[in-house]
N, C-alpha and C positions, 0 to 999 in steps of 0.2 A: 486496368483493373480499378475500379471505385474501392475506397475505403469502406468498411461494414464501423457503420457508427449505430449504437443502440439511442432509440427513439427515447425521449425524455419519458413520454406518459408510458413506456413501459417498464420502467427503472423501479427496483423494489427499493423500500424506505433503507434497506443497510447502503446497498448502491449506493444512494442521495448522501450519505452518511459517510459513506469513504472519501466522495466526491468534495462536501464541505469540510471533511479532515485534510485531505488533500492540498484543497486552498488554504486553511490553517497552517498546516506543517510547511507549506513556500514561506506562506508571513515567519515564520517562526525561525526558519530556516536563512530567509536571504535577511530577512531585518531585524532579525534577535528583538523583535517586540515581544513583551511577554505576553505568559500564554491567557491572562486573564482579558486584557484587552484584544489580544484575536480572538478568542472565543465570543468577547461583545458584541465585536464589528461583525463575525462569523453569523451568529444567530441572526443579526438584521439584513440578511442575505434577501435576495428572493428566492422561495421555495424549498427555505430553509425549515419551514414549518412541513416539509413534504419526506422531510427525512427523517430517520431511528437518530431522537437524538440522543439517544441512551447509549448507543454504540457509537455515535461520533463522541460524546463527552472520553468515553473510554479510548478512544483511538489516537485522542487529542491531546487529552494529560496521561496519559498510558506511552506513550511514543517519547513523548518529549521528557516523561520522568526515567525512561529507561535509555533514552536515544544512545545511549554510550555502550549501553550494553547491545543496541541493536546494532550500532558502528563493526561493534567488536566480532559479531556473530558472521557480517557480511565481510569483514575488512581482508581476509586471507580466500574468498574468492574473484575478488578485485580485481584488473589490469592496470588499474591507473592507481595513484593517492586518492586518497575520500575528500581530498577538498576542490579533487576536478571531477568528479561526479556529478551531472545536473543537481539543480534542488529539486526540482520535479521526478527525478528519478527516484533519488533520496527518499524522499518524503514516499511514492508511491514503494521502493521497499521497506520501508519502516511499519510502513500498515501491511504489508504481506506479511513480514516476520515477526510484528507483532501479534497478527490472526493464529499464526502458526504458533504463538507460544503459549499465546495468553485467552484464546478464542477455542476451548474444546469442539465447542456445539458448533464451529465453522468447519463444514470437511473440507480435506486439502486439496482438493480440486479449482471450489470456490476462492478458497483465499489468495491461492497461486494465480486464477486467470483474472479476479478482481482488481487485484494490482497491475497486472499485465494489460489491462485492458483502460484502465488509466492512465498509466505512460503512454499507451494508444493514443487515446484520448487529447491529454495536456500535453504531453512531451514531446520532444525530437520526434524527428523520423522515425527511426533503428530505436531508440529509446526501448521500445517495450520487448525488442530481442535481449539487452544488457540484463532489463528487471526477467523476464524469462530465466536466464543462464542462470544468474546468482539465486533466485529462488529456489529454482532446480536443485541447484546446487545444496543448499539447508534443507532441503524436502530430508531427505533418509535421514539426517539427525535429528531434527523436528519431530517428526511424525516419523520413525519410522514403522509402524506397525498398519499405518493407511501407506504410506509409500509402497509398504512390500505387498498388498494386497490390488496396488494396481496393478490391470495389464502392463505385460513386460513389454510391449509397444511405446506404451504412456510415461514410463520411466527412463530420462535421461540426467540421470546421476552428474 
């Protein structure tokens, strides 16, 4: 079975935008660089210019100003300690749980498979099963009023 990888030129500007938050929140993550100079290096990207960079700005100092509090939201559906948790992983739930908190205008659909689909993407193998579970898992306290309105299929609590 081939991997289903989404095609660059069909990637919408928030995409492009989780994807350069993504690669921020590693730097930020594995090498405690501050968040001013990844956001430098970040913009000189190529095709950085292709992305919401309104919504990466927010993803990126939004994640990193709360990360403690995002820590704290994810830390009790965990199996491991949060310091064996990839940083790819990390970083792609921090933008999921941040979408869920702080992102109305994002339904939860989007924010839970944008992330999951970045640990696709960047991460491990299994990676984007772990970001799966624990999103899952925040959906009904996050959002619970989009939660309870999905099909009871679509819901794994």
């Amino acid at each position: 079975m081939t991997q289903k990888t989404r095609k660059t030129a069909t990637k919408s500007e928030r995409s492009r935008a989780r994807e350069f938050a993504l690669q921020a929140l590693y730097q930020f993550l594995v090498g405690q660089n501050a968040a001013e100079d990844i956001d430098e290096f970040t913009r000189q990207l190529s095709g950085f210019h292709k992305a919401d960079s309104a919504h990466y700005d927010a993803l990126l100092h939004g994640c990193i100003e709360i990360g403690a509090d995002l820590d704290a939201l994810m830390r009790p559906l965990l199996d491991r300690p949060l310091p064996e948790i990839s940083p790819i992983e990390r970083a792609a739930l921090w933008i999921g749980i941040y979408e869920l908190l702080r992102c109305p205008d994002i339904p939860l659909r989007v924010a839970l498979n944008e992330s999951i689909e970045l640990s696709k993407e960047f991460g491990g193998t299994d990676g984007h099963k772990y970001v799966n579970a624990v999103l899952n898992g925040l959906a009904p306290k996050l959002r619970p009023v989009e939660f309870a309105a999905l099909p009871a299929a679509t819901q794994h609590p």
